[in-house]
C-alpha positions as CSV (number, residue, x, y, z in Angstrom):
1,X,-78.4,-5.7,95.9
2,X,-79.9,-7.4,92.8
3,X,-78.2,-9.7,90.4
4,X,-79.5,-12.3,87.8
5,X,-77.2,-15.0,89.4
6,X,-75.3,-15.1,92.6
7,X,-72.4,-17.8,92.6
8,X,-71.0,-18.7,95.7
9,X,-67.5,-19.6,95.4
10,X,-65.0,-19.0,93.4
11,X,-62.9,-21.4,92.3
12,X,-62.7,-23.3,88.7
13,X,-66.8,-24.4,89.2
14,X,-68.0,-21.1,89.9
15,X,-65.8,-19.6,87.4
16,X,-66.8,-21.4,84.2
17,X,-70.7,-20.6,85.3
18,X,-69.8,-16.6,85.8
19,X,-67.8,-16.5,82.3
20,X,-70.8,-19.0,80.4
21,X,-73.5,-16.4,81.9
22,X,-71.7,-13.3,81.8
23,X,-72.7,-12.2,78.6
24,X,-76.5,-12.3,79.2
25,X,-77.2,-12.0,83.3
26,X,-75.8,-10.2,85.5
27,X,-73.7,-12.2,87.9
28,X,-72.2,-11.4,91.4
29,X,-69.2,-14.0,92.3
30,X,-68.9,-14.5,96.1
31,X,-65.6,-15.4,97.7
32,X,-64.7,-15.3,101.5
33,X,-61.2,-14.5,99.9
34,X,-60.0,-13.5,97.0
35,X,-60.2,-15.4,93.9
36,X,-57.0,-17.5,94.6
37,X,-58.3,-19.0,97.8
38,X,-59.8,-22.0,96.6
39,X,-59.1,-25.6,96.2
40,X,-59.0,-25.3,92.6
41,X,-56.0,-22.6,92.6
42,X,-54.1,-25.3,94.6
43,X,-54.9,-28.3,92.2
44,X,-51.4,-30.0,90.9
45,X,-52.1,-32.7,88.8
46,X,-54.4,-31.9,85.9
47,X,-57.2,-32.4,84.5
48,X,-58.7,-35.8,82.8
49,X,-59.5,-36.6,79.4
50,X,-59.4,-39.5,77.3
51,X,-57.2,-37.7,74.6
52,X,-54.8,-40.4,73.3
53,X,-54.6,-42.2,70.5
54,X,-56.1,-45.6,71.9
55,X,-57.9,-44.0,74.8
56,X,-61.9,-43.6,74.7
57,X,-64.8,-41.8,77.4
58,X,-65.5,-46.0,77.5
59,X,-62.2,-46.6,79.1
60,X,-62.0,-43.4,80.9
61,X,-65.8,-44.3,82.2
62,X,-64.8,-47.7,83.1
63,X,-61.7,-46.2,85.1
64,X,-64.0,-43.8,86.9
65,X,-66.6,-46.9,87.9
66,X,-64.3,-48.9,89.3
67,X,-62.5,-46.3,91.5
68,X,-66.2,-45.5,92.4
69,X,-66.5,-48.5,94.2
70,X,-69.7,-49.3,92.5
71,X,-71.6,-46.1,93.7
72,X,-71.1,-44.0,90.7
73,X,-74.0,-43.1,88.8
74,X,-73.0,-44.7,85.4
75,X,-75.1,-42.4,83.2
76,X,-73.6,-39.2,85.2
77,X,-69.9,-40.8,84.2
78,X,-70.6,-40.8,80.6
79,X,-72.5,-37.3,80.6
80,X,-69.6,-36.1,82.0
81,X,-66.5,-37.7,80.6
82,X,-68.4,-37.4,77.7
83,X,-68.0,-33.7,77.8
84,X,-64.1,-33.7,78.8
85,X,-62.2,-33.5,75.5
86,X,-64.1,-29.9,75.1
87,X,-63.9,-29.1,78.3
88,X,-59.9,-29.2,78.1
89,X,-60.6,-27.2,74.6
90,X,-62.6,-24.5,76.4
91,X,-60.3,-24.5,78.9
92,X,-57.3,-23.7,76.4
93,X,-59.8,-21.1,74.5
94,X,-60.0,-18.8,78.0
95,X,-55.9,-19.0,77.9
96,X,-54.7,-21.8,80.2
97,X,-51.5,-23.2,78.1
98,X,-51.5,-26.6,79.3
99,X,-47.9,-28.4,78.8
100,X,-46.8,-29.9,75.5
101,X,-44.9,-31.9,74.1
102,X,-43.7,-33.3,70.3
103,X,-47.2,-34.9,70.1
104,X,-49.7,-31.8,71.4
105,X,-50.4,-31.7,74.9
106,X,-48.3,-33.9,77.0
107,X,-50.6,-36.5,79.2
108,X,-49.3,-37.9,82.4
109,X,-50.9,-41.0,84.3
110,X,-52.5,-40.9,87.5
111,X,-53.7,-43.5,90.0
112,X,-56.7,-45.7,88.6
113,X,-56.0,-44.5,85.3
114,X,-55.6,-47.6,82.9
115,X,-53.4,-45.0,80.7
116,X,-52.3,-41.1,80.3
117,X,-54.6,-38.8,80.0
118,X,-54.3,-36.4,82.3
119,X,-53.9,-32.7,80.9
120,X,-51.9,-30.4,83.4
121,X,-49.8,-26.6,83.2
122,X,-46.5,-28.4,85.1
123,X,-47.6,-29.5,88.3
124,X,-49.3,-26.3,89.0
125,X,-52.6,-26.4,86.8
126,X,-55.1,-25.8,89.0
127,X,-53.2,-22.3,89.6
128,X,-52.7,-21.8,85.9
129,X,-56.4,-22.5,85.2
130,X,-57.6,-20.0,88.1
131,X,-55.6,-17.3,87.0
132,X,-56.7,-17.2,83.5
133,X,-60.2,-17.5,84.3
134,X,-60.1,-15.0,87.1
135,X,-58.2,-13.1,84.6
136,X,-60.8,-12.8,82.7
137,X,-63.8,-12.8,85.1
138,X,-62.3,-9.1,86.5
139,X,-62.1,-7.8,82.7
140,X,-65.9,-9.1,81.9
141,X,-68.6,-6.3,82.4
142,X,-71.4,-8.6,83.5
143,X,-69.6,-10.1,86.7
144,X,-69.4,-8.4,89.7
145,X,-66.7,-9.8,92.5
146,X,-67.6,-9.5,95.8
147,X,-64.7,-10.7,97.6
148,X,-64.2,-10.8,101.4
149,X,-68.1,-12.0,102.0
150,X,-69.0,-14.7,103.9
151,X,-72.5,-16.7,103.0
152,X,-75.2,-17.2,105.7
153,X,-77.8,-18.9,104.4
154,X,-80.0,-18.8,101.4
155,X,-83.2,-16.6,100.9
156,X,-86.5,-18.2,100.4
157,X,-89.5,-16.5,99.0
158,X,-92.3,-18.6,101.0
159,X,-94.2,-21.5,99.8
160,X,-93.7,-23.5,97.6
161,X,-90.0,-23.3,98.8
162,X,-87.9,-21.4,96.1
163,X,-84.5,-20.2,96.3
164,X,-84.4,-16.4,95.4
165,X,-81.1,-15.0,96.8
166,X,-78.4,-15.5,100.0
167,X,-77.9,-13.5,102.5
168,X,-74.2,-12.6,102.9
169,X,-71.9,-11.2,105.5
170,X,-69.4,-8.3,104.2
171,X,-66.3,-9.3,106.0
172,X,-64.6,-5.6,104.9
173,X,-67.7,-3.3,105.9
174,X,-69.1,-5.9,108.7
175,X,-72.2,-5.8,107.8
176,X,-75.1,-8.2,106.5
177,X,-77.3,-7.6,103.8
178,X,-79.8,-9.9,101.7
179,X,-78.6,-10.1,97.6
180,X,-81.3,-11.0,95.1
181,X,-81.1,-13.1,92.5
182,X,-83.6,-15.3,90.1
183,X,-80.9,-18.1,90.6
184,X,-78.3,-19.2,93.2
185,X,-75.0,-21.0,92.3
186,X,-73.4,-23.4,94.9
187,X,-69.5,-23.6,93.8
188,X,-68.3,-23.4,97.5
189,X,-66.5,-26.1,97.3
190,X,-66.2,-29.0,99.8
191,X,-65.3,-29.6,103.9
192,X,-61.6,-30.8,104.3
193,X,-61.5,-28.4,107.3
194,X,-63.9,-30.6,109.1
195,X,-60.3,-32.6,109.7
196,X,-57.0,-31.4,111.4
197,X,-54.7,-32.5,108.6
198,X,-56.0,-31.5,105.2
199,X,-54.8,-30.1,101.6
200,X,-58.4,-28.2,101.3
201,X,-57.7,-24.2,101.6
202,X,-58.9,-22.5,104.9
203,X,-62.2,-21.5,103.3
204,X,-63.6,-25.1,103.0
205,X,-65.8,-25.1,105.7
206,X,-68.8,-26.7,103.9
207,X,-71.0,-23.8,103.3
208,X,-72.8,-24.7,100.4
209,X,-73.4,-28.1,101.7
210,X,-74.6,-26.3,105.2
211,X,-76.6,-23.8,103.7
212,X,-78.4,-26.3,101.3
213,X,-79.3,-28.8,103.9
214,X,-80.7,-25.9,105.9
215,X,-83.0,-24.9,103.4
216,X,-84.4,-28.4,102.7
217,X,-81.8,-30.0,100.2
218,X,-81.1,-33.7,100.3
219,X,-76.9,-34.7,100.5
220,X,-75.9,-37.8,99.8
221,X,-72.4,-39.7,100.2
222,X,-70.8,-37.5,102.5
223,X,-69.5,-40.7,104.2
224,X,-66.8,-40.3,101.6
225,X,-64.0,-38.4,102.2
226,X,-61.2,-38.6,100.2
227,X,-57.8,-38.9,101.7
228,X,-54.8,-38.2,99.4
229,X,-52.0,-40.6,100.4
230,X,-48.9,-38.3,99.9
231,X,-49.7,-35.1,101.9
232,X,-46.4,-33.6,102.4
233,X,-45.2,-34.5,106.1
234,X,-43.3,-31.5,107.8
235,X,-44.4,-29.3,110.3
236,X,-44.3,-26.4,107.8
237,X,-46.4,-28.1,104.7
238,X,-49.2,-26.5,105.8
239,X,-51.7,-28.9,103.5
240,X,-48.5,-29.2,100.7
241,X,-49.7,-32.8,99.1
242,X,-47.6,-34.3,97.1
243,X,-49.1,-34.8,93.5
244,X,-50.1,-38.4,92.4
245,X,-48.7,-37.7,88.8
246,X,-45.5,-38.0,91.0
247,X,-46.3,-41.9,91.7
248,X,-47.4,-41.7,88.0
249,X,-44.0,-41.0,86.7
250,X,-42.2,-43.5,88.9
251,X,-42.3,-42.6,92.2
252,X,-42.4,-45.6,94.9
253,X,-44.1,-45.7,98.4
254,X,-41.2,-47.2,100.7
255,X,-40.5,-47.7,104.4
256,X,-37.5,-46.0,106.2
257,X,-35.5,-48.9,105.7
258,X,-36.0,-48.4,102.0
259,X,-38.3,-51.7,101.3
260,X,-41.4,-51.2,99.0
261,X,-45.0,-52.0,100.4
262,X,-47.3,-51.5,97.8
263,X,-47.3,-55.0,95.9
264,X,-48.1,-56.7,99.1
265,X,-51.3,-54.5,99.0
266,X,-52.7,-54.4,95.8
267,X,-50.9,-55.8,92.2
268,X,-51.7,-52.2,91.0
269,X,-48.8,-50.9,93.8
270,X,-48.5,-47.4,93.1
271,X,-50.7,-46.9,90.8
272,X,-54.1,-48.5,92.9
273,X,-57.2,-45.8,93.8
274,X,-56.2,-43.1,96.3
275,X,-58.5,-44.8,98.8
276,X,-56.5,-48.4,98.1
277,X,-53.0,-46.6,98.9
278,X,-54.4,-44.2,101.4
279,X,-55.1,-47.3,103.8
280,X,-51.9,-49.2,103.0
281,X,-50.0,-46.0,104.2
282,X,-52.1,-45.9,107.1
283,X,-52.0,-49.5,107.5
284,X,-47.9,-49.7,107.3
285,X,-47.7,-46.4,109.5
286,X,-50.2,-48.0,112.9
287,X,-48.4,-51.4,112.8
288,X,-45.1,-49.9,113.1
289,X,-45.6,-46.8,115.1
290,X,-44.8,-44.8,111.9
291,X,-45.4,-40.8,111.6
292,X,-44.6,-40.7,108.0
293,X,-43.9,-43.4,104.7
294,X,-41.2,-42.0,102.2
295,X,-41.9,-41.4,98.1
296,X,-39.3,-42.0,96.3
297,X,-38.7,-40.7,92.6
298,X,-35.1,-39.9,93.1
299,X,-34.2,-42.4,90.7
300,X,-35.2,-39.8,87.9
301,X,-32.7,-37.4,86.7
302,X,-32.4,-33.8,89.0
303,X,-33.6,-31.9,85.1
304,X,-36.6,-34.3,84.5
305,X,-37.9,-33.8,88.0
306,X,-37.9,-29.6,87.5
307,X,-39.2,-30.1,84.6
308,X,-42.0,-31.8,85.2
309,X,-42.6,-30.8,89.8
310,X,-41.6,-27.6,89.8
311,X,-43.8,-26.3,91.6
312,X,-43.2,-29.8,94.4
313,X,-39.6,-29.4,93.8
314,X,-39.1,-26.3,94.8
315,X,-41.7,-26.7,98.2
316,X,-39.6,-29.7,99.2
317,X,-36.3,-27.6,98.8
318,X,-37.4,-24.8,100.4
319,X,-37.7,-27.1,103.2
320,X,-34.2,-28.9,103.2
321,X,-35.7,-31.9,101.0
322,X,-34.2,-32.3,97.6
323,X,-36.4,-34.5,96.0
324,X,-33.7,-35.8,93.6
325,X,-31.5,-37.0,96.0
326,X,-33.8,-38.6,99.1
327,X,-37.1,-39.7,99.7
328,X,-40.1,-37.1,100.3
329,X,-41.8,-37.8,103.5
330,X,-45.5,-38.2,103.3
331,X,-49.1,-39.2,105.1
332,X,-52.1,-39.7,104.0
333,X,-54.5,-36.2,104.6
334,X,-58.2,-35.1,104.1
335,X,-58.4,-34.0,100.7
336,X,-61.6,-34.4,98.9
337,X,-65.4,-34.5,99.4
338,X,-66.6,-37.0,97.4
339,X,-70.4,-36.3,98.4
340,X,-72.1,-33.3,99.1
341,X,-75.7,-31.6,97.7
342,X,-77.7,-34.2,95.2
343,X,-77.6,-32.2,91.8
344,X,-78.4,-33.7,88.2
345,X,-75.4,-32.8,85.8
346,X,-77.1,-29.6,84.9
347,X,-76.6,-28.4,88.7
348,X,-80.5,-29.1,90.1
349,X,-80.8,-29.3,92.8
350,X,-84.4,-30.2,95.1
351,X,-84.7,-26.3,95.4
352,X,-86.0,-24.4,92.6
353,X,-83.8,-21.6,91.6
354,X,-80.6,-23.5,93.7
355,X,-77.7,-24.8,91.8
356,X,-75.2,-27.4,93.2
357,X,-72.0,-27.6,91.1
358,X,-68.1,-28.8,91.4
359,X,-67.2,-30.2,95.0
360,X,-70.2,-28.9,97.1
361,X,-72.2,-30.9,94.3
362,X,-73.1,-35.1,94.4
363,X,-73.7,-35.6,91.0
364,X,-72.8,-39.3,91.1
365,X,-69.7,-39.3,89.2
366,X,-67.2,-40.2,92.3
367,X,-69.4,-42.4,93.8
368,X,-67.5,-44.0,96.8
369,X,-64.2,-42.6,95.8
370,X,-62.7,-40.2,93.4
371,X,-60.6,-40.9,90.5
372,X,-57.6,-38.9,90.3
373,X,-58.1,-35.3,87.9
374,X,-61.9,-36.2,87.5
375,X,-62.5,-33.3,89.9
376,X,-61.4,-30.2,87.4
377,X,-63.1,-32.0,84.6
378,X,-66.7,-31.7,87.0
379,X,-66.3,-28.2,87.8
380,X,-65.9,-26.8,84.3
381,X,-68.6,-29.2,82.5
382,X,-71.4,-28.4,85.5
383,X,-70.6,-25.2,86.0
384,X,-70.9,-24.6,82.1
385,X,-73.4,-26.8,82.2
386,X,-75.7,-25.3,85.0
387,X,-75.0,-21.8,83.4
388,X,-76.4,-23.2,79.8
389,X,-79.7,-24.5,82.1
390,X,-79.9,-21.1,83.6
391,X,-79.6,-19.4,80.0
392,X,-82.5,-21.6,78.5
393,X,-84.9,-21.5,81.5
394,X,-84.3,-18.9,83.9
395,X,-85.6,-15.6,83.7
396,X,-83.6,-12.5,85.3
397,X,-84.1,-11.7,88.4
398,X,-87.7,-9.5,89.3
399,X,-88.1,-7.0,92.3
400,X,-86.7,-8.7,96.0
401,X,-89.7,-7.9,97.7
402,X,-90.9,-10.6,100.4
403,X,-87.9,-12.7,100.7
404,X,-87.6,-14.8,104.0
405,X,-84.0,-15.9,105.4
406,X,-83.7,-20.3,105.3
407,X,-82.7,-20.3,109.4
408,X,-82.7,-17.4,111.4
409,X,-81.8,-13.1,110.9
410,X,-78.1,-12.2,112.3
411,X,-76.4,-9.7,113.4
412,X,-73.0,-8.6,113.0
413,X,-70.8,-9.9,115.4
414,X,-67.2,-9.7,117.2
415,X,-66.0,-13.4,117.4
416,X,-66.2,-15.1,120.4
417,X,-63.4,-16.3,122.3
418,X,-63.3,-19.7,122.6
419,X,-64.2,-20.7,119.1
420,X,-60.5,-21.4,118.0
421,X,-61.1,-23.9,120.3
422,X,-64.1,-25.6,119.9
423,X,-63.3,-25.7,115.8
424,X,-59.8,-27.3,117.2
425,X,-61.3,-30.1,119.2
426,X,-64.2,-30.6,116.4
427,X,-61.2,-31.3,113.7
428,X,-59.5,-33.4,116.6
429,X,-62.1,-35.3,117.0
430,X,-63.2,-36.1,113.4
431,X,-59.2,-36.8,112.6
432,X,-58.8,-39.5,115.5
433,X,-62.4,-41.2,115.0
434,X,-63.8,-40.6,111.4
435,X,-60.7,-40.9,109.3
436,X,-58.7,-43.0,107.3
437,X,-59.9,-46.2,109.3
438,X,-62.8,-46.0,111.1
439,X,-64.6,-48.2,114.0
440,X,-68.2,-48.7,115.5
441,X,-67.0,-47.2,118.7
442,X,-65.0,-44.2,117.2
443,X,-68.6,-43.0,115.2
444,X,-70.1,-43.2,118.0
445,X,-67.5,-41.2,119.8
446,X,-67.8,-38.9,117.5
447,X,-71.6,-38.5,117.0
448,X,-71.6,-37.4,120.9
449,X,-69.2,-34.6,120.0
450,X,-70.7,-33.0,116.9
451,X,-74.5,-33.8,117.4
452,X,-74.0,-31.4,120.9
453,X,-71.4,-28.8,118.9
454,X,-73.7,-28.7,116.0
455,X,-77.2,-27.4,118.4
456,X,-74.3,-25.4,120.5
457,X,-73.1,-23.5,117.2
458,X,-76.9,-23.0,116.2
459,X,-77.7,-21.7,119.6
460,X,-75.1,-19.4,119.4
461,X,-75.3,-18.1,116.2
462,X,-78.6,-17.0,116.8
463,X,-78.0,-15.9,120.4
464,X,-74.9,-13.9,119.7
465,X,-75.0,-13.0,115.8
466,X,-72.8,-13.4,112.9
467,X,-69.1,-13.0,112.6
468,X,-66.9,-15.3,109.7
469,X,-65.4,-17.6,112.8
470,X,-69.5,-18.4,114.2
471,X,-70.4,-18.9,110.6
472,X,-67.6,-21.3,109.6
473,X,-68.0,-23.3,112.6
474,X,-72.1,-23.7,112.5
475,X,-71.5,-24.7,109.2
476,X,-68.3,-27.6,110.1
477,X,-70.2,-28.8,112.9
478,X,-73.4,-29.3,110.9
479,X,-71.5,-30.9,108.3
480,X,-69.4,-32.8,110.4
481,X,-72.3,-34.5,112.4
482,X,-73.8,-35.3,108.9
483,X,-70.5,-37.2,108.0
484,X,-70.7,-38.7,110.7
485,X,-74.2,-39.6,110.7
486,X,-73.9,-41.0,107.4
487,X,-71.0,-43.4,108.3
488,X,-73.0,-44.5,111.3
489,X,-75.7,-45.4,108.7
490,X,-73.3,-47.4,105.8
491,X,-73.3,-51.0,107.2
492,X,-70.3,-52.1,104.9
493,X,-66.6,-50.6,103.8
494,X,-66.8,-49.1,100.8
495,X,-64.7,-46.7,98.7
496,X,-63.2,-44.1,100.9
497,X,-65.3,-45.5,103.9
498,X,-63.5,-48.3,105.9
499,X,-64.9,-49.2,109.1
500,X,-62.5,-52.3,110.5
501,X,-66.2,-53.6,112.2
502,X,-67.8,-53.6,108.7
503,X,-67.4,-55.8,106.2
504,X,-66.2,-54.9,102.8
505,X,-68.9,-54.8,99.8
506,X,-69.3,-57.9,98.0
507,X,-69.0,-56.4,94.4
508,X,-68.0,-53.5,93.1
509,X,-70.9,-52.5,91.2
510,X,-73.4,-54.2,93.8
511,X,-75.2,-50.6,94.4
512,X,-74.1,-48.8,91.5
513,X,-75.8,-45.6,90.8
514,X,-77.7,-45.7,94.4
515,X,-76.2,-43.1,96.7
516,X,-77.0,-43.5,100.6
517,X,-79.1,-39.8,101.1
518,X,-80.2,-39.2,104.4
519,X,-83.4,-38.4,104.5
């Protein structure tokens, strides 16, 4: 096969590049699933903007920097954020209808946020977003969906390194063959499976991230895993969180007895960065033997509440909760990826041809720690953005003659028996020493486990061939033992990063805009 551009992934990032290129190259759209399987279809809260009378990309900059922890790249922000006011009207263009109110669109506020301005579809947006786009991405000529294949590894042409196609893994047909392309797309989104409790979809395995570092790519900040404090706590959630627009609108963090913790954490309560409330849940939950904290918005009339949580509302129903009347029970779970491939806002990556954008991407906007809806605003503005790069200085793809796999040739292969199991005790592991709180003692732990399961996986994958189950796991354990590595390496707390043996950075903007990339 030959395309002009291959995007892996398929969620809101890899969208807006297919529909900005479609018209001029021709585009194949990758996706181990279909085009709902993504983190972006599951996104509740919205999307951020500084749209409100008073508001400004200053304040909404500012915001973002501080969440960051001081590792934002400041001029990255403002490119960005910049951008976000036409993002949402690009957005609205392809058909997502956004919820209104009297005054235009209605803004909620999220944690971090010194105000509303967070553009959402209900508490569903991410699902109304995808299913406009892919709405449109089926109808367009110029894209062609190839759904149920699974990424190996990326093709390189021979020296100097250049990126010139992947090879991919037809999960339908089960067979490999190489695609060709002048340019290669990395929307694949982030790693939340790495850890046993997490709101990422089942295909977040850290592909992109795996495949790039494979092929020579720098990462940076992977250290930084976002955990969403309100992950819906049942054994049937199944990754359910619990949007922050929920503690936006009212709701309060409370203990079983009913007494608030929140102000004895931080005077923002509530409304303090996901990694600040994230802790104090954890924090509340170890020192008294807790499995859950509640959230409590029942306070707000039962009509206001569908109105505005459906989608929640109807979850927490459906599961004996009535969110109206008692308290939603909720942990903190791995949610976001706040580091992954080093790409400019355009996409760059180190690779010539390779493109990094949306959660496989570190563009330096999250820094230590993502501000809440900042995340849909990066996927359309760099996949748009990487798509405009691609338009002004990328030829179309030429004949695929001489390409050379980055790693090693596989064959198709059954799955082996005893990977359930090895990805179980990988996630185990990760989830008991490289969470929430971490230790000296725990990374090290941990390095043991993935540094042997990560040469293992490679062993085997070229040993025994290629099946979706060897691919995911060589990728989650490669991934897993560079999260780790680069917590081993950050001698402070930072952000999303707390190790209780490490003490806390001095300032808040001591390294801004320097990422920790291992080398």
């Amino acid at each position: 096969m030959e395309f002009d551009v291959i995007i892996i992934g398929s969620g809101l990032a890899g969208l807006a590049a297919a529909l900005e290129l479609a018209p001029r190259r021709r585009v194949a759209l990758v996706s181990k699933g279909g085009l709902a399987d993504s983190a972006s279809n599951r996104a509740q809260g919205g999307i951020a903007a500084p749209l409100a009378a008073g508001d400004s990309v200053q304040a909404h900059v500012r915001d973002t920097l501080v969440a960051g922890a001081g590792l934002c790249d400041a001029s990255a922000a403002r490119a960005i954020i910049g951008q976000a006011c036409g993002a949402i009207d690009w957005l609205r263009e392809q058909g997502v209808a956004f919820s209104a109110d009297s005054g235009g669109l209605h803004l909620t506020r999220e944690g971090g946020h010194g105000q509303r301005r967070i553009a959402h579809a209900a508490d569903a947006t991410g699902r109304a977003i995808v299913a406009a786009l892919g709405a449109r991405a089926r109808a367009t000529p110029g894209i062609t969906l190839l759904e149920r294949h699974c990424a190996v590894d990326l093709l390189l042409p021979g020296a100097p390194a250049a990126c010139r196609g992947v090879r991919l893994l037809d999960l339908r047909g089960a067979r490999v063959f190489d695609a060709a392309a002048a340019h290669v797309v990395l929307a694949s989104g982030g790693a939340g499976q790495v850890y046993r409790t997490t709101t990422a979809p089942p295909a977040a395995t850290g592909d992109g991230i795996a495949m790039a570092w494979r092929a020579g790519c720098r990462v940076a900040n992977l250290e930084f895993t976002q955990f969403h404090p309100t992950g819906l706590h049942h054994p049937q959630a199944d990754g359910f969180l619990i949007s922050e627009a929920v503690r936006g609108e009212g709701g309060l963090l409370r203990l079983p007895g009913g007494e608030r913790f929140m102000p004895a954490h931080d005077p923002r309560a509530e409304l303090a960065p996901r990694d600040i409330v994230a802790r104090a849940i954890q924090a509340e939950m170890s020192g008294r033997g807790l499995d859950c904290v509640q959230l409590d918005i029942s306070h707000q009339p039962a009509e206001f509440l569908r109105a505005h949580f459906p989608t929640i509302h109807a979850r927490c129903l459906a599961l004996g909760i009535d969110m109206a009347a008692v308290p939603i029970p909720v942990a903190p779970a791995a949610h976001y990826t706040c580091g992954g491939v080093v790409a400019d806002v355009s996409g760059r990556s180190d690779l010539p041809g390779l493109y990094a954008v949306g959660e496989a991407a570190c563009t330096g906007l999250h820094g230590a720690n993502r501000l809440a809806s900042n995340s849909l605003l990066e996927c359309v503005v760099t996949g748009r953005a990487a798509a405009r790069d691609i338009l002004l200085h990328g030829a179309a793809s030429g004949p695929a003659g001489g390409l050379e796999l980055a790693g090693d040739a596989a064959a198709v292969a059954p799955p082996a028996a005893d990977l359930a199991r090895l990805r179980h005790e990988l996630r185990a592991v990760m989830s008991r020493d490289v969470g929430v709180v971490r230790s000296d003692a725990g990374l090290r732990r941990a390095a043991a486990t993935t540094g042997a399961l990560r040469a293992e996986m490679q062993a085997r994958f070229e040993r025994e061939g290629a099946s979706l189950e060897m691919l995911e796991l060589r990728n989650l354990a490669l991934v897993a033992d560079l999260i780790v590595a680069a917590a081993r390496a950050r001698a402070e707390s930072r952000g999303a990063h707390f190790n209780r043996d490490r003490p806390p950075a001095e300032t808040a903007d001591a390294h801004c805009a320097a990422a920790l990339a291992i080398p």
